[in-house]
N, CA, C and O of each residue as an XYZ file, in Angstrom:
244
protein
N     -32.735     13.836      4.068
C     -31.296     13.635      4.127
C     -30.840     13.069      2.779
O     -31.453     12.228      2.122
N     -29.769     13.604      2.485
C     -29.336     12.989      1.022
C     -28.499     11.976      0.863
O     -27.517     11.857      1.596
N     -28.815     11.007     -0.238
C     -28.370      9.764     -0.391
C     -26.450     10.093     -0.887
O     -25.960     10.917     -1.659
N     -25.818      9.017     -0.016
C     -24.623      8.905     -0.398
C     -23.911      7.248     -1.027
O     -24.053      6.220     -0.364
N     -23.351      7.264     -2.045
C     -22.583      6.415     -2.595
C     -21.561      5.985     -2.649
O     -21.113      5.767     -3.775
N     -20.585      5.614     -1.257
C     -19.085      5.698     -1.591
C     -18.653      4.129     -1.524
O     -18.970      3.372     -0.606
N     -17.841      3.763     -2.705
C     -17.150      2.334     -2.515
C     -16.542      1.985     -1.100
O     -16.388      2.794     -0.185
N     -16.203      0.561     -1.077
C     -15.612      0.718      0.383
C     -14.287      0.893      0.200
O     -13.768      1.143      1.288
N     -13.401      0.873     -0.796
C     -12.325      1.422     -1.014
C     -11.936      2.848     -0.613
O     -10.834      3.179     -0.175
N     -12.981      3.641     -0.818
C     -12.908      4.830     -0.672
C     -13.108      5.431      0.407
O     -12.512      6.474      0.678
N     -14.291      4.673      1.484
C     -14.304      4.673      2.308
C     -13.448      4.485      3.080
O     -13.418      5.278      4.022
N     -12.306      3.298      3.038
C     -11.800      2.942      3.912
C     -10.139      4.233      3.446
O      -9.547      4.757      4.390
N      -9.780      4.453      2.306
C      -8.711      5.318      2.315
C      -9.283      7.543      3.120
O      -8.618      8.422      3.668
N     -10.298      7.466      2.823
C     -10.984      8.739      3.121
C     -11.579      9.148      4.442
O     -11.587     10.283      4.918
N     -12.165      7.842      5.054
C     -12.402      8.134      6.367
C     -11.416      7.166      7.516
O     -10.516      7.574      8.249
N     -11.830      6.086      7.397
C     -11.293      4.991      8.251
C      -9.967      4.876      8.659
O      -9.617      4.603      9.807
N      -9.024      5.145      7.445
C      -7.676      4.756      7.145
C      -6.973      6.225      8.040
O      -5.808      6.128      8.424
N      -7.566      7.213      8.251
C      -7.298      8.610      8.477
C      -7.934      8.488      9.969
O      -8.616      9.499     10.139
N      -7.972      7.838     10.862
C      -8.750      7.386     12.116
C      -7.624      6.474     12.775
O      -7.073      6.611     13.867
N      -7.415      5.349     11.639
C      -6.608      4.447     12.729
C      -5.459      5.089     12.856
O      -4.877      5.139     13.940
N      -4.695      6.028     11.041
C      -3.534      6.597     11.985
C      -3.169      7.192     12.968
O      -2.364      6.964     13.871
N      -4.314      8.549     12.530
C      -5.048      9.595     14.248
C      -4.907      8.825     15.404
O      -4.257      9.301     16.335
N      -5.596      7.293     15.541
C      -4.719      6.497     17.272
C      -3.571      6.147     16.991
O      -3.188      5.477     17.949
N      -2.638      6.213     16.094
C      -1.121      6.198     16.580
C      -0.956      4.513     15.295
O       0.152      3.985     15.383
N      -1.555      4.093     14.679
C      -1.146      3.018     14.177
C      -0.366      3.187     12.639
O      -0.848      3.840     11.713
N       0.991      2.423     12.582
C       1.149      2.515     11.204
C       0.722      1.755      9.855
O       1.088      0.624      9.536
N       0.000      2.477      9.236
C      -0.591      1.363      8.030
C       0.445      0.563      7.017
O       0.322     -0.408      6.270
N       1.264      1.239      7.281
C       2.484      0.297      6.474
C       2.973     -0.930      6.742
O       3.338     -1.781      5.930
N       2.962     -1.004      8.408
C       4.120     -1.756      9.356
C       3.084     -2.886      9.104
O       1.940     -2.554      9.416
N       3.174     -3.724      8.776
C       2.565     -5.194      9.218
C       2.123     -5.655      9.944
O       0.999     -6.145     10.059
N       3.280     -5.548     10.828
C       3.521     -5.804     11.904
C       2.372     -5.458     12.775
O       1.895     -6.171     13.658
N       2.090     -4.590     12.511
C       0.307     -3.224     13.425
C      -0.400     -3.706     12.904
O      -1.099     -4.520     13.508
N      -0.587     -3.495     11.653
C      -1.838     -3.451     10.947
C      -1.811     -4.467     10.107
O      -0.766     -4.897      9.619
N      -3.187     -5.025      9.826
C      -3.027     -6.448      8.961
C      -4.519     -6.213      8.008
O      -5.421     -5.482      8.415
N      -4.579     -6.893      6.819
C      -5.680     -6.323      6.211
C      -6.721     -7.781      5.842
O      -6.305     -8.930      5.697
N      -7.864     -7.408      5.770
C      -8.767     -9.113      4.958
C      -7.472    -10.558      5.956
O      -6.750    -11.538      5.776
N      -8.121     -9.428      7.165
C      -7.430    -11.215      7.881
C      -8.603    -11.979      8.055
O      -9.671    -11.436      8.339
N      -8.429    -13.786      7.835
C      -9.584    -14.481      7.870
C      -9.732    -14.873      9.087
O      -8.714    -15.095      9.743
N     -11.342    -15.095      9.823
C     -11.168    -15.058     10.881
C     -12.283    -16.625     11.098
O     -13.507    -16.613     10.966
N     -11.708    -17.455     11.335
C     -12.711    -18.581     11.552
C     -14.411    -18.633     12.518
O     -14.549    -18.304     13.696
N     -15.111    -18.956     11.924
C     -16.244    -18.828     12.912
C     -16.507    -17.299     14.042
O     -17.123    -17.240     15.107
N     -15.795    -16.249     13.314
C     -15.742    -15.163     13.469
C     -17.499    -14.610     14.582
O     -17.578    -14.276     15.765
N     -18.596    -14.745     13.520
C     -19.718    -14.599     14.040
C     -20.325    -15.611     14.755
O     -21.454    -15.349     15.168
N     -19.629    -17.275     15.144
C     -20.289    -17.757     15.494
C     -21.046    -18.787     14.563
O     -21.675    -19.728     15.046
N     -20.946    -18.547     13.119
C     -21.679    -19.501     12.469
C     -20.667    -20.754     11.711
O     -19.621    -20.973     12.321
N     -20.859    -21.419     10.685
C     -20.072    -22.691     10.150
C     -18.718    -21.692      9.078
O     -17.522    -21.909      8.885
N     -19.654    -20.597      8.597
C     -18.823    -20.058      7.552
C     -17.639    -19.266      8.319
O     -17.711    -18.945      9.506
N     -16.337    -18.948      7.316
C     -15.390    -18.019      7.589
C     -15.804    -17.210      7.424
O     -16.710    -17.241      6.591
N     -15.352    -15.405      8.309
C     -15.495    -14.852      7.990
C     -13.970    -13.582      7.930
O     -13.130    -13.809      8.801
N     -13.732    -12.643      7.196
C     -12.575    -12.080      7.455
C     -13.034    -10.463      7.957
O     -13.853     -9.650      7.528
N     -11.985    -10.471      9.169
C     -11.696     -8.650      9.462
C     -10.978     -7.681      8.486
O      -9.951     -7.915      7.850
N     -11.495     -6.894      8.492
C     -11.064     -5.888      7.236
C      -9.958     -5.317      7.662
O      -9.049     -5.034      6.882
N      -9.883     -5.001      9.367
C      -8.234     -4.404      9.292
C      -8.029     -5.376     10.777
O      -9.038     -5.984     11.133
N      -6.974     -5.507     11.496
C      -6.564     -6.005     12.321
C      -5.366     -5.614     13.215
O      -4.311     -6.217     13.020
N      -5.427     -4.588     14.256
C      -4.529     -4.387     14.658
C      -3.690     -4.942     15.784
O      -4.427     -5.330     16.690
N      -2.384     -5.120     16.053
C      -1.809     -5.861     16.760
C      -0.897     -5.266     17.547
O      -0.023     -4.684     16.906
N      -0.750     -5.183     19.310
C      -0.004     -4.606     19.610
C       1.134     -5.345     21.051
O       0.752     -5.869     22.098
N       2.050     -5.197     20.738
C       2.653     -6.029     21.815
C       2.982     -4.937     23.368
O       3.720     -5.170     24.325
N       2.446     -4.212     23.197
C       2.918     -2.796     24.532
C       1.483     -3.952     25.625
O       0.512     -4.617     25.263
N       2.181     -3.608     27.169
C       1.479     -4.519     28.243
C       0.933     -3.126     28.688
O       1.503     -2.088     28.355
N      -0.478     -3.152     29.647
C      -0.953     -1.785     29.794
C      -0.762     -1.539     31.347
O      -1.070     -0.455     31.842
């Protein structure tokens, strides 16, 4: 299998970013989407850690 190299920049505009819109989210709105949010004791350990995207939705299901 052949080795691949992609930044996570690139990653995230080429695959990822093209996924969350596909479920309906807008990457613009703020409001939805939030980016390098910090997330305290995230894993459980002493350190911070941050989510790379964060989506937020106020619809009740």
């Amino acid at each position: 299998m052949p080795s691949y190299h992609i930044s996570e920049s690139k990653t995230r505009y080429s695959i990822i970013d093209p996924q969350v819109k596909k479920a309906g989210w807008n990457l613009s709105e703020r409001a939805q989407v939030a980016f390098e949010i910090l997330v305290a004791e995230y894993d459980g350990s002493v350190s911070e850690s941050f989510a790379d995207y964060f989506v937020h939705s106020t619809k009740t299901r």
